[in-house]
PDB file as gemmi writes it, atoms N, CA and C in Angstrom:
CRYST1    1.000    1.000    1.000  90.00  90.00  90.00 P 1                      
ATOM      1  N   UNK A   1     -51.719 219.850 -10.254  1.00  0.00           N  
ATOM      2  CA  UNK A   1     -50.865 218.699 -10.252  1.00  0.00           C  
ATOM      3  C   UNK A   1     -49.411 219.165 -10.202  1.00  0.00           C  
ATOM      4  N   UNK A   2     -48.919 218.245  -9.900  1.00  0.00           N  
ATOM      5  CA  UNK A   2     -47.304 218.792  -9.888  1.00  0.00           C  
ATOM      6  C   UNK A   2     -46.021 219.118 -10.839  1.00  0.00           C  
ATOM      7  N   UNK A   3     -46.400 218.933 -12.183  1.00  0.00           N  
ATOM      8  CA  UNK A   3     -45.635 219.108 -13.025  1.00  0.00           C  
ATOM      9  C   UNK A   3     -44.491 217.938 -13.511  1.00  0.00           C  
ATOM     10  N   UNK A   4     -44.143 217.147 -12.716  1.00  0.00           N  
ATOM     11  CA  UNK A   4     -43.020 216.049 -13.000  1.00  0.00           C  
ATOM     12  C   UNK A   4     -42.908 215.376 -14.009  1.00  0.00           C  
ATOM     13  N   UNK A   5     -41.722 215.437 -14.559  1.00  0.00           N  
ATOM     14  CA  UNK A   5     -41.715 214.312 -15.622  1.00  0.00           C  
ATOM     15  C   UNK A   5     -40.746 212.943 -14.995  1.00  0.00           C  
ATOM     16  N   UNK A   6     -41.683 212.442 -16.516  1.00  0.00           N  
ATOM     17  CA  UNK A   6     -40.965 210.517 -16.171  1.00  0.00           C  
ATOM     18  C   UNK A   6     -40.056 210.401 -15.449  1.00  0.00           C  
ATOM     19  N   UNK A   7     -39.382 209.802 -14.918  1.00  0.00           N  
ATOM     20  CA  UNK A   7     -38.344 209.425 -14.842  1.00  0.00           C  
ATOM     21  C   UNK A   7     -37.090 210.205 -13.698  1.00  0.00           C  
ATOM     22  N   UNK A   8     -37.668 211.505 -13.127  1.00  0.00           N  
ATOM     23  CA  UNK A   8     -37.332 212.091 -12.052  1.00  0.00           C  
ATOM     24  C   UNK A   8     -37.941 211.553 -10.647  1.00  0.00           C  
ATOM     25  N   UNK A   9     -36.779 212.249 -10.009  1.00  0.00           N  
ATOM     26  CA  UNK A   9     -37.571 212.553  -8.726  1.00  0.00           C  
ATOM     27  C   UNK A   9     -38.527 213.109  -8.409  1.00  0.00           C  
ATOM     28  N   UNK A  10     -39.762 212.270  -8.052  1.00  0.00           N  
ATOM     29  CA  UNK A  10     -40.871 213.106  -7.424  1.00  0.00           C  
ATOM     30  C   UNK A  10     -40.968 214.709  -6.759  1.00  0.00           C  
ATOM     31  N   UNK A  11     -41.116 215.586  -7.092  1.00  0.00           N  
ATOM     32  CA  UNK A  11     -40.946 216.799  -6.070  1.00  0.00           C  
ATOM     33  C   UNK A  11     -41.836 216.339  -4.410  1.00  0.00           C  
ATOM     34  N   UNK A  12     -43.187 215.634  -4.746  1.00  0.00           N  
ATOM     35  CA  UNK A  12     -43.440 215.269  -3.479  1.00  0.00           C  
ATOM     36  C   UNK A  12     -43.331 214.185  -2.545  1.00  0.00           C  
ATOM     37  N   UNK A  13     -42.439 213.343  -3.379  1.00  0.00           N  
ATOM     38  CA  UNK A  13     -41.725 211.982  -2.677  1.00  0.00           C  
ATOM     39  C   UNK A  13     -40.609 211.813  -3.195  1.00  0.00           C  
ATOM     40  N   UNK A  14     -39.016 211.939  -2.637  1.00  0.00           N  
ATOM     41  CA  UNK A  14     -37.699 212.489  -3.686  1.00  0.00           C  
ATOM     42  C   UNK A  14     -37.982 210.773  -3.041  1.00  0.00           C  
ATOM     43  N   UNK A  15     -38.049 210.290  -2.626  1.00  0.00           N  
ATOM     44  CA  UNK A  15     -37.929 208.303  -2.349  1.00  0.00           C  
ATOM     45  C   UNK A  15     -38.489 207.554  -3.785  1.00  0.00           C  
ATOM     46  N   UNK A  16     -39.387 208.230  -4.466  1.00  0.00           N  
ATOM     47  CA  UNK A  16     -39.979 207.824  -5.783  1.00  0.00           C  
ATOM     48  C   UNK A  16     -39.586 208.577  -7.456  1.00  0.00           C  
ATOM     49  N   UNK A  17     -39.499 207.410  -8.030  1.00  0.00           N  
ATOM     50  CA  UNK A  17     -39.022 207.924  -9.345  1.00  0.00           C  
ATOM     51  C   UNK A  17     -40.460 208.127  -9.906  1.00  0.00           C  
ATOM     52  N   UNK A  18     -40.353 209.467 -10.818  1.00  0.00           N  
ATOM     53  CA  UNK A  18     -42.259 209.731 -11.301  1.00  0.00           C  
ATOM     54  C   UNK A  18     -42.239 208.582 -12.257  1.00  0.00           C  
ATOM     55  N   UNK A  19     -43.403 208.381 -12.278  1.00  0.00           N  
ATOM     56  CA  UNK A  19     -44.155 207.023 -13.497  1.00  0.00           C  
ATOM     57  C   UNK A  19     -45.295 208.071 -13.488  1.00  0.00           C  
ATOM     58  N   UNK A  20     -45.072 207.799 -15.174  1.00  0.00           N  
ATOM     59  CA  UNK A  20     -46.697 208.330 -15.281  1.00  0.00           C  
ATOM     60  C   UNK A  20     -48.000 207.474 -15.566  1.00  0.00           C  
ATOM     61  N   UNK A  21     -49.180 208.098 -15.551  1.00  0.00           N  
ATOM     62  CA  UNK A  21     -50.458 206.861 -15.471  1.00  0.00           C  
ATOM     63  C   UNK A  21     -51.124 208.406 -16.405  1.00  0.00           C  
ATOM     64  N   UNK A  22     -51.956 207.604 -17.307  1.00  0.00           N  
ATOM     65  CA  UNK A  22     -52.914 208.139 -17.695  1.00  0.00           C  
ATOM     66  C   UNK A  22     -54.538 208.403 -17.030  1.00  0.00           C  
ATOM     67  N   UNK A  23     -54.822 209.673 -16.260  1.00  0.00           N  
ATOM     68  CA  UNK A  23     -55.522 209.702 -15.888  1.00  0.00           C  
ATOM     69  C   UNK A  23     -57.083 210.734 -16.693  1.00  0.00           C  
ATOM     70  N   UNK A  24     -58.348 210.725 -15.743  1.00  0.00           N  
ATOM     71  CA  UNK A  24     -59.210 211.371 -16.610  1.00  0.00           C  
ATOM     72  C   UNK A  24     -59.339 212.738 -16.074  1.00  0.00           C  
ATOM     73  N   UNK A  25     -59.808 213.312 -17.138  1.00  0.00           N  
ATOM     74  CA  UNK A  25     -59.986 215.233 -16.564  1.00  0.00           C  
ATOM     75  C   UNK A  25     -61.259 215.344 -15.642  1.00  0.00           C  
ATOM     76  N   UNK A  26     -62.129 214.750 -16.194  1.00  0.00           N  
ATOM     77  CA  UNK A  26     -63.700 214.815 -15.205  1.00  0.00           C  
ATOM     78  C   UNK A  26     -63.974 212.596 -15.421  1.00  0.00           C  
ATOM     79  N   UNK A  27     -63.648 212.431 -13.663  1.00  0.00           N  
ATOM     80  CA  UNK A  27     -63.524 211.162 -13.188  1.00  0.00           C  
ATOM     81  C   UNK A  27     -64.752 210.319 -13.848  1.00  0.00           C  
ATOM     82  N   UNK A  28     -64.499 209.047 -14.127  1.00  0.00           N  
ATOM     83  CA  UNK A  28     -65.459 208.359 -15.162  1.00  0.00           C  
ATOM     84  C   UNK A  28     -66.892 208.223 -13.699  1.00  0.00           C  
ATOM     85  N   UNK A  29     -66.811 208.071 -12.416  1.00  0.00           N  
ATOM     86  CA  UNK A  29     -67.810 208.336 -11.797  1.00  0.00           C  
ATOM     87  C   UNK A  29     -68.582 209.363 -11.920  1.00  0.00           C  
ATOM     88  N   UNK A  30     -68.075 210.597 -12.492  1.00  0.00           N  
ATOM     89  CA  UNK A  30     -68.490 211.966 -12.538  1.00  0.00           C  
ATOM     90  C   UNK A  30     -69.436 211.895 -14.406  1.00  0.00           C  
ATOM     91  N   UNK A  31     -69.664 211.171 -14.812  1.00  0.00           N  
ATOM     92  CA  UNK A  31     -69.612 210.445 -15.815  1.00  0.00           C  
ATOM     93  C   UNK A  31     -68.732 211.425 -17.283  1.00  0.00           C  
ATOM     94  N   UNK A  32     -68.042 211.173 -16.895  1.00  0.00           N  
ATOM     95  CA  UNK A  32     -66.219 211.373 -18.113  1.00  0.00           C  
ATOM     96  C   UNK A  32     -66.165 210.097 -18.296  1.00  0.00           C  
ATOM     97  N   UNK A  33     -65.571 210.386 -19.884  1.00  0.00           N  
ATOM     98  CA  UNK A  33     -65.201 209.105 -20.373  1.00  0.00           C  
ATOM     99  C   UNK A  33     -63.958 208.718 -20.897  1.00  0.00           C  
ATOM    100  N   UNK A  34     -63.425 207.284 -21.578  1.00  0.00           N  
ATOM    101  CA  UNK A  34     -61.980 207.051 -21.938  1.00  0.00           C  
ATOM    102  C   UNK A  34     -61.526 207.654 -23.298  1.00  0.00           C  
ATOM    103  N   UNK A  35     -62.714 208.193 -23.772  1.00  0.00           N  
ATOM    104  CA  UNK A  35     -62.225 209.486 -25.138  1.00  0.00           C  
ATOM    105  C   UNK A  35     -60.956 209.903 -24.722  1.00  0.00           C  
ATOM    106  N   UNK A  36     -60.287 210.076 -25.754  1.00  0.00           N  
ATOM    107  CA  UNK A  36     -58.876 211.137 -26.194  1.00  0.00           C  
ATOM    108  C   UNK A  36     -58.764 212.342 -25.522  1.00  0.00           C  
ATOM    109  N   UNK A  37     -60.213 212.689 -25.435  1.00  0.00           N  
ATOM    110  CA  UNK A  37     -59.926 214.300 -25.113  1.00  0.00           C  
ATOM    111  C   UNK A  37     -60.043 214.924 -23.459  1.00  0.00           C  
ATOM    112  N   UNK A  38     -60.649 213.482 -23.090  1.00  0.00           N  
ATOM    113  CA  UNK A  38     -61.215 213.362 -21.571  1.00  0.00           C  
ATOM    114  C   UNK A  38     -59.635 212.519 -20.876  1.00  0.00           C  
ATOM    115  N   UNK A  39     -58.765 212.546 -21.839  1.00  0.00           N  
ATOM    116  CA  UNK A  39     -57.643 211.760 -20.829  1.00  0.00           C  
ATOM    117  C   UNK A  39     -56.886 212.819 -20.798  1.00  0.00           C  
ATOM    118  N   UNK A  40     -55.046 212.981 -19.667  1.00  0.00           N  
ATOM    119  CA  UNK A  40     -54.398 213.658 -19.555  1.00  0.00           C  
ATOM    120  C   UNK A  40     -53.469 212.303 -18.922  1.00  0.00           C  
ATOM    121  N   UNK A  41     -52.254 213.195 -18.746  1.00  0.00           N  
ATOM    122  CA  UNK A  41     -50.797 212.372 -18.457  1.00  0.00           C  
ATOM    123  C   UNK A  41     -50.568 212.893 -16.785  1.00  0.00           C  
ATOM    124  N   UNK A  42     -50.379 211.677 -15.870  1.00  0.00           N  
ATOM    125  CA  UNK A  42     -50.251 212.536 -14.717  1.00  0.00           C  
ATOM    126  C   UNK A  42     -49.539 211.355 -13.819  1.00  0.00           C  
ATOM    127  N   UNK A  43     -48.408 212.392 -13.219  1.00  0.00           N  
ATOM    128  CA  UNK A  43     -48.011 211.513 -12.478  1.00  0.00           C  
ATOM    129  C   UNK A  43     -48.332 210.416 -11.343  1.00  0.00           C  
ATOM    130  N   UNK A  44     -47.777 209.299 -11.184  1.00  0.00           N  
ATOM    131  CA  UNK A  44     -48.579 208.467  -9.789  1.00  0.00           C  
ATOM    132  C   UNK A  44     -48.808 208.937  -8.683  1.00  0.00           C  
ATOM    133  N   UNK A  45     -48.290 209.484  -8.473  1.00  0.00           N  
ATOM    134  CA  UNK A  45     -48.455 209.644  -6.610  1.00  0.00           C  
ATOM    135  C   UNK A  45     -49.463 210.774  -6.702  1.00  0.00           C  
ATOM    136  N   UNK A  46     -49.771 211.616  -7.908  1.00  0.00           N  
ATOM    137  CA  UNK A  46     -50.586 212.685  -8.049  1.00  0.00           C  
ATOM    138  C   UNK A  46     -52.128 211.651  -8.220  1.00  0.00           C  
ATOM    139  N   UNK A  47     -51.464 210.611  -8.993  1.00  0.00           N  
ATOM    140  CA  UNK A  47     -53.079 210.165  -9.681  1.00  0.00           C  
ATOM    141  C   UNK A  47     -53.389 209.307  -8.149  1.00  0.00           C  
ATOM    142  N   UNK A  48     -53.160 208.507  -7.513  1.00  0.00           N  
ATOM    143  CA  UNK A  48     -52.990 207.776  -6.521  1.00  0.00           C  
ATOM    144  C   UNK A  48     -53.717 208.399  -5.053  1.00  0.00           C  
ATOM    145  N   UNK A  49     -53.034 209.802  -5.381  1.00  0.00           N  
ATOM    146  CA  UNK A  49     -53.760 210.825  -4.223  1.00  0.00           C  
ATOM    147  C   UNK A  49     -54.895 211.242  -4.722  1.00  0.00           C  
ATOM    148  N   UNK A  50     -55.267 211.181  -5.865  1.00  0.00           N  
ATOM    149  CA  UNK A  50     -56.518 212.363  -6.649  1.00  0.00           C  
ATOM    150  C   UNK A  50     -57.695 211.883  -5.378  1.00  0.00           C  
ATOM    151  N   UNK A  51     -57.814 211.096  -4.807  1.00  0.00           N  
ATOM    152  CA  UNK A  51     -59.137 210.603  -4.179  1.00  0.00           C  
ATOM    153  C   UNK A  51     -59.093 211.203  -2.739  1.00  0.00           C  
ATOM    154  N   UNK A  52     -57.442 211.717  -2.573  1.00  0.00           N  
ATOM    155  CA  UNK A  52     -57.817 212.594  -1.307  1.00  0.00           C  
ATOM    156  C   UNK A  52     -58.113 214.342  -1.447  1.00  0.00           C  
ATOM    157  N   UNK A  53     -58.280 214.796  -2.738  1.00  0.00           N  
ATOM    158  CA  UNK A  53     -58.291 215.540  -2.997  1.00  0.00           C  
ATOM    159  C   UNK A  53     -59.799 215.986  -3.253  1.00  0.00           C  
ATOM    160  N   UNK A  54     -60.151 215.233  -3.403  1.00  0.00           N  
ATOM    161  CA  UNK A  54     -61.764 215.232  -3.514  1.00  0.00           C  
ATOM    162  C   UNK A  54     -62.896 215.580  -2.416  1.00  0.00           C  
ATOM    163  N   UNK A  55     -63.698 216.047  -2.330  1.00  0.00           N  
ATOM    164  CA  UNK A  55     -64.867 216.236  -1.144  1.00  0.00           C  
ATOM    165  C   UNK A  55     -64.637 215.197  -0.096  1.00  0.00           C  
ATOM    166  N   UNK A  56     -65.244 215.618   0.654  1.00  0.00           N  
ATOM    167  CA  UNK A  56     -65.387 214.115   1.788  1.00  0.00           C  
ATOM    168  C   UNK A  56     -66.517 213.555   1.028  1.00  0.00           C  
ATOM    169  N   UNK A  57     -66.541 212.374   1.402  1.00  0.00           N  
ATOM    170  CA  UNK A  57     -68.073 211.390   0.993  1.00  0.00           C  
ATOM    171  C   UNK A  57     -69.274 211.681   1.524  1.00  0.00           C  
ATOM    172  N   UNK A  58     -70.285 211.937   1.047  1.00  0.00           N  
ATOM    173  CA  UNK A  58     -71.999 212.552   1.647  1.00  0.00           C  
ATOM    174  C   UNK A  58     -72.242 211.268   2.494  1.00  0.00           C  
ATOM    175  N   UNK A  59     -72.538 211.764   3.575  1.00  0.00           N  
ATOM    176  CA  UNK A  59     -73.568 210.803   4.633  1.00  0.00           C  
ATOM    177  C   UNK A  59     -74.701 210.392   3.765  1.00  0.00           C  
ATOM    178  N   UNK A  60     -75.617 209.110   4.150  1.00  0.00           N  
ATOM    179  CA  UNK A  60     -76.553 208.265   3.853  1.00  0.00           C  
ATOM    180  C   UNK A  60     -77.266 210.001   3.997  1.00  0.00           C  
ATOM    181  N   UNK A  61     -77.562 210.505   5.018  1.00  0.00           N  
ATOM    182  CA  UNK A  61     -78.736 211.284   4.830  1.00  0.00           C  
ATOM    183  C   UNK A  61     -78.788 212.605   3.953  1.00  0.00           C  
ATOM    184  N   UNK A  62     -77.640 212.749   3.624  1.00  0.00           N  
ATOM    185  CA  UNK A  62     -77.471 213.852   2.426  1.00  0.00           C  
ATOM    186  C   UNK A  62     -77.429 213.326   0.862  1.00  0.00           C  
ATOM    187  N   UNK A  63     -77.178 211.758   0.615  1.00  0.00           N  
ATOM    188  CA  UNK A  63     -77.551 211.072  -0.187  1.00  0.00           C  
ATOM    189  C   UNK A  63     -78.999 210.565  -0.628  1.00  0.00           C  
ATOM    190  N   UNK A  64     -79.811 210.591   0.231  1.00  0.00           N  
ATOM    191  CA  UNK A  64     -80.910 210.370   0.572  1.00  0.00           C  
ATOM    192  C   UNK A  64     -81.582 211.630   0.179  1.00  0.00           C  
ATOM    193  N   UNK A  65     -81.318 212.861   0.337  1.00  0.00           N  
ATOM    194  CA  UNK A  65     -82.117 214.150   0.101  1.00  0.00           C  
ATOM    195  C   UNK A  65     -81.677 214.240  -1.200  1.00  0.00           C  
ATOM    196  N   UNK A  66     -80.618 214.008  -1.837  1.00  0.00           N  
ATOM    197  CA  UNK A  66     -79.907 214.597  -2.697  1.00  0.00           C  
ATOM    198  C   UNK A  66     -80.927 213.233  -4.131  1.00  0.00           C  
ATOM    199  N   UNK A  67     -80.707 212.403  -3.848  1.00  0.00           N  
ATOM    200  CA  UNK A  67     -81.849 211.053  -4.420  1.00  0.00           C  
ATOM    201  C   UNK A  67     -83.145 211.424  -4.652  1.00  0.00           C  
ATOM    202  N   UNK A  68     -83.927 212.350  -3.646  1.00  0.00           N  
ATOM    203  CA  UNK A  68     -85.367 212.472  -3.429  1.00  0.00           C  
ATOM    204  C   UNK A  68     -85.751 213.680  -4.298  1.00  0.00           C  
ATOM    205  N   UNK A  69     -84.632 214.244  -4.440  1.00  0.00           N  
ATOM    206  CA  UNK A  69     -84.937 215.663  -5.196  1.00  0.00           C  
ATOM    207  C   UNK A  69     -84.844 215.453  -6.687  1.00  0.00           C  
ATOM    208  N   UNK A  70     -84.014 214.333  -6.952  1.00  0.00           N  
ATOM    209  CA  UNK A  70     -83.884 213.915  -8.505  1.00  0.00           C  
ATOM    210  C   UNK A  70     -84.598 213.478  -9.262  1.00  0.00           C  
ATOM    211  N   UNK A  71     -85.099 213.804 -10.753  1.00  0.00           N  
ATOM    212  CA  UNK A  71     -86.438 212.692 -11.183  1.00  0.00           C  
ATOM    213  C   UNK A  71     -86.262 211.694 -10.956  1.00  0.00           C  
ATOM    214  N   UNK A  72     -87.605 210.973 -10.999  1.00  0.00           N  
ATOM    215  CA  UNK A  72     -88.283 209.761 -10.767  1.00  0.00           C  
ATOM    216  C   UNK A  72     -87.565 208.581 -11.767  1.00  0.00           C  
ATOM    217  N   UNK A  73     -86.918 209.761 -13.170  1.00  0.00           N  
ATOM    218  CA  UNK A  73     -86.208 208.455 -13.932  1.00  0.00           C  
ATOM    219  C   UNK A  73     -85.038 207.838 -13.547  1.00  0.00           C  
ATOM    220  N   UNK A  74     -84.098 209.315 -12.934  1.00  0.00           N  
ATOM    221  CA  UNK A  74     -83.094 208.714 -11.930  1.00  0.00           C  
ATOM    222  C   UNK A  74     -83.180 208.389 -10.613  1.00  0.00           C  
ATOM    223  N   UNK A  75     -84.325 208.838 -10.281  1.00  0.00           N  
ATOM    224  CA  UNK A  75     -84.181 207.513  -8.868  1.00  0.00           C  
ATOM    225  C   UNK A  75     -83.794 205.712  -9.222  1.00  0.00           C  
ATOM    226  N   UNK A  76     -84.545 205.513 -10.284  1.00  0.00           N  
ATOM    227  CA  UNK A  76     -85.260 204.804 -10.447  1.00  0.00           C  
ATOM    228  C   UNK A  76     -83.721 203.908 -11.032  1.00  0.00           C  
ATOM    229  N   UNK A  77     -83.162 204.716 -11.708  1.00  0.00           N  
ATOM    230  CA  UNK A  77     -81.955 204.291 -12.311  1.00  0.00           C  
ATOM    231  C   UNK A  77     -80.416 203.868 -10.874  1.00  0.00           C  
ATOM    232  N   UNK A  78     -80.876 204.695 -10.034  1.00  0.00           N  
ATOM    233  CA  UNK A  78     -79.841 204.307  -8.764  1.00  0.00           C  
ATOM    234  C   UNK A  78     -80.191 203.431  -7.945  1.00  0.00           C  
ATOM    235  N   UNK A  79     -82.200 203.003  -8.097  1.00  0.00           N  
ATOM    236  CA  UNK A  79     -82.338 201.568  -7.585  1.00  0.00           C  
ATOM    237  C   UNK A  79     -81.603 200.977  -8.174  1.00  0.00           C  
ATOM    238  N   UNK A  80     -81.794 200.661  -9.575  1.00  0.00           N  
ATOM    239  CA  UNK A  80     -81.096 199.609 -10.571  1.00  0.00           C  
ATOM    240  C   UNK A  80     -79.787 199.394 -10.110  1.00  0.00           C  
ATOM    241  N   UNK A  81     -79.017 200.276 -10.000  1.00  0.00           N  
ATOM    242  CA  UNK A  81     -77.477 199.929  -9.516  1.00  0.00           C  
ATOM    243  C   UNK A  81     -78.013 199.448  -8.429  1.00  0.00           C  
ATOM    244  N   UNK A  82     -78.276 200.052  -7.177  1.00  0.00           N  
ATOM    245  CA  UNK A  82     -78.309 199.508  -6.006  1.00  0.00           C  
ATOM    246  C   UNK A  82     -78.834 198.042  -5.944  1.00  0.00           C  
ATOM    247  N   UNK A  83     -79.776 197.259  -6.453  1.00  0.00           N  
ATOM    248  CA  UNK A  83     -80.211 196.034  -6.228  1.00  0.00           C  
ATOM    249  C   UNK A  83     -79.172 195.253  -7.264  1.00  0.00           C  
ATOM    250  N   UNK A  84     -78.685 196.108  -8.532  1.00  0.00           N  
ATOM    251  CA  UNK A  84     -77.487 194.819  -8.847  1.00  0.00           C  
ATOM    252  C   UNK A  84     -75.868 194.812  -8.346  1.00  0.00           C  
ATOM    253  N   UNK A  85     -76.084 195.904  -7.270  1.00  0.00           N  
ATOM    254  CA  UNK A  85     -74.754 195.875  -6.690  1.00  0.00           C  
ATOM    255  C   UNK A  85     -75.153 194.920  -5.006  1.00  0.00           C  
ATOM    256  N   UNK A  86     -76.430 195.017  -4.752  1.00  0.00           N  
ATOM    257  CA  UNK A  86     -76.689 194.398  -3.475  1.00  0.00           C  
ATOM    258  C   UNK A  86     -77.638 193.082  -3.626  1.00  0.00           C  
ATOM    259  N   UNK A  87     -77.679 191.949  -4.555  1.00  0.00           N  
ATOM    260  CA  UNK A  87     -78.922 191.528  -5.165  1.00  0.00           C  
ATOM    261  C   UNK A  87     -79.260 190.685  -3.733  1.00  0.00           C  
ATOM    262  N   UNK A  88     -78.284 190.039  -3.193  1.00  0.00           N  
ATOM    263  CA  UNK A  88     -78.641 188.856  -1.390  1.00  0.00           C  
ATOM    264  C   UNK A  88     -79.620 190.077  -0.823  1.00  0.00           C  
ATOM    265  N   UNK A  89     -78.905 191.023  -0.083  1.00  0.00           N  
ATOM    266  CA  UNK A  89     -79.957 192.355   0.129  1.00  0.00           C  
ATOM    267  C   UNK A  89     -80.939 192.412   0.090  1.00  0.00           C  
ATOM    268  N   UNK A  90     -81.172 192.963  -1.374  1.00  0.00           N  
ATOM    269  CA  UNK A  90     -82.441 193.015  -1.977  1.00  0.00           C  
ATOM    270  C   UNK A  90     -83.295 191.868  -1.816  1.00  0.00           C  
ATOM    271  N   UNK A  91     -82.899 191.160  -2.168  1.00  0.00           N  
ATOM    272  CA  UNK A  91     -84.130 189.479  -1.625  1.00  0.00           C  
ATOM    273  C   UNK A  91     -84.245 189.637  -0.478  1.00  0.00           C  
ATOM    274  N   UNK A  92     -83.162 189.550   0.453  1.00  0.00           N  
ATOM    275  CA  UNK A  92     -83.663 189.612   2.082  1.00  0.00           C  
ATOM    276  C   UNK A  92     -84.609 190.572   2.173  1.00  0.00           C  
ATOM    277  N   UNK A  93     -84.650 191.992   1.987  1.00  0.00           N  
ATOM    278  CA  UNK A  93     -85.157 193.044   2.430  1.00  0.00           C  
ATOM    279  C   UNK A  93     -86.889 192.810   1.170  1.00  0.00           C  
ATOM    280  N   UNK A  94     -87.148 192.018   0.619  1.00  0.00           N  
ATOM    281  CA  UNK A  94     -88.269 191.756   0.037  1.00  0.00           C  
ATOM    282  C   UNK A  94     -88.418 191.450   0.643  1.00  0.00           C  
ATOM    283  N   UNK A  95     -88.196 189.820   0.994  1.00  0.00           N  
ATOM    284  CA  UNK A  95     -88.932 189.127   1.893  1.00  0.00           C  
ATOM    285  C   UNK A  95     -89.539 188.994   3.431  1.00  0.00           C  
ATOM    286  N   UNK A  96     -89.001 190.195   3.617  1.00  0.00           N  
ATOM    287  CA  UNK A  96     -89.713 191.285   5.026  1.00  0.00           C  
ATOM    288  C   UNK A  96     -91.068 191.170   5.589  1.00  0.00           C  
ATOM    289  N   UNK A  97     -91.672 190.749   6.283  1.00  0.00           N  
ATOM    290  CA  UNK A  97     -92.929 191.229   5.941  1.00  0.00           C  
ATOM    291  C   UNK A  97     -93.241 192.509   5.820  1.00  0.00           C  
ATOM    292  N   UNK A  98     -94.456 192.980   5.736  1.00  0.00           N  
ATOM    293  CA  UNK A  98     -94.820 194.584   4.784  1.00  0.00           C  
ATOM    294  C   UNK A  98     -95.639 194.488   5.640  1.00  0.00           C  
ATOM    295  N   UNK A  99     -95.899 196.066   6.486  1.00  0.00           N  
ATOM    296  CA  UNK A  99     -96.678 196.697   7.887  1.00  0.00           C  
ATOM    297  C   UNK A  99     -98.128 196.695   6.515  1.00  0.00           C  
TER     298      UNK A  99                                                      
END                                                                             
């Protein structure tokens, strides 16, 4: 990260005054949490970018291998998200007929 404090000029945008945001050390997707010890102080444009800093995103089919290899309890647990993040979906794709 870049070091800046409050209230300066950005070193990587001198157009922005730093604000800081409290961000997490290991991302609450990564499952980190809002504990004390899991937070840090970091500037915006640092916290703002953190998502380009990250991997690219896995294709469906490396998600898919990466799913199949996991127990059966977490598969089972990423249906659960998946049908309550997609529930219209999920009904449509029931009501399918079945070969």
């Amino acid at each position: 990260m870049c070091g800046a404090v409050a209230g300066e000029p950005h070193p990587y945008d001198s157009s922005r005054k730093t604000r800081l945001h409290i961000g997490h050390i290991i991302d609450k997707s990564m499952g980190g949490t809002d504990e004390p010890g899991n937070l840090k102080a970091i500037c915006s444009v640092c916290n703002e970018g953190a998502s380009n800093l990250t991997l690219a995103r896995p294709s469906a089919i490396k998600l898919l291998a990466q799913i199949r290899r996991a127990p059966a309890k977490d598969q089972l647990e990423v249906l659960e998200w998946l049908v309550k993040k997609f529930p219209k979906q999920t009904k449509e794709y029931l009501a399918l007929p079945k070969d």
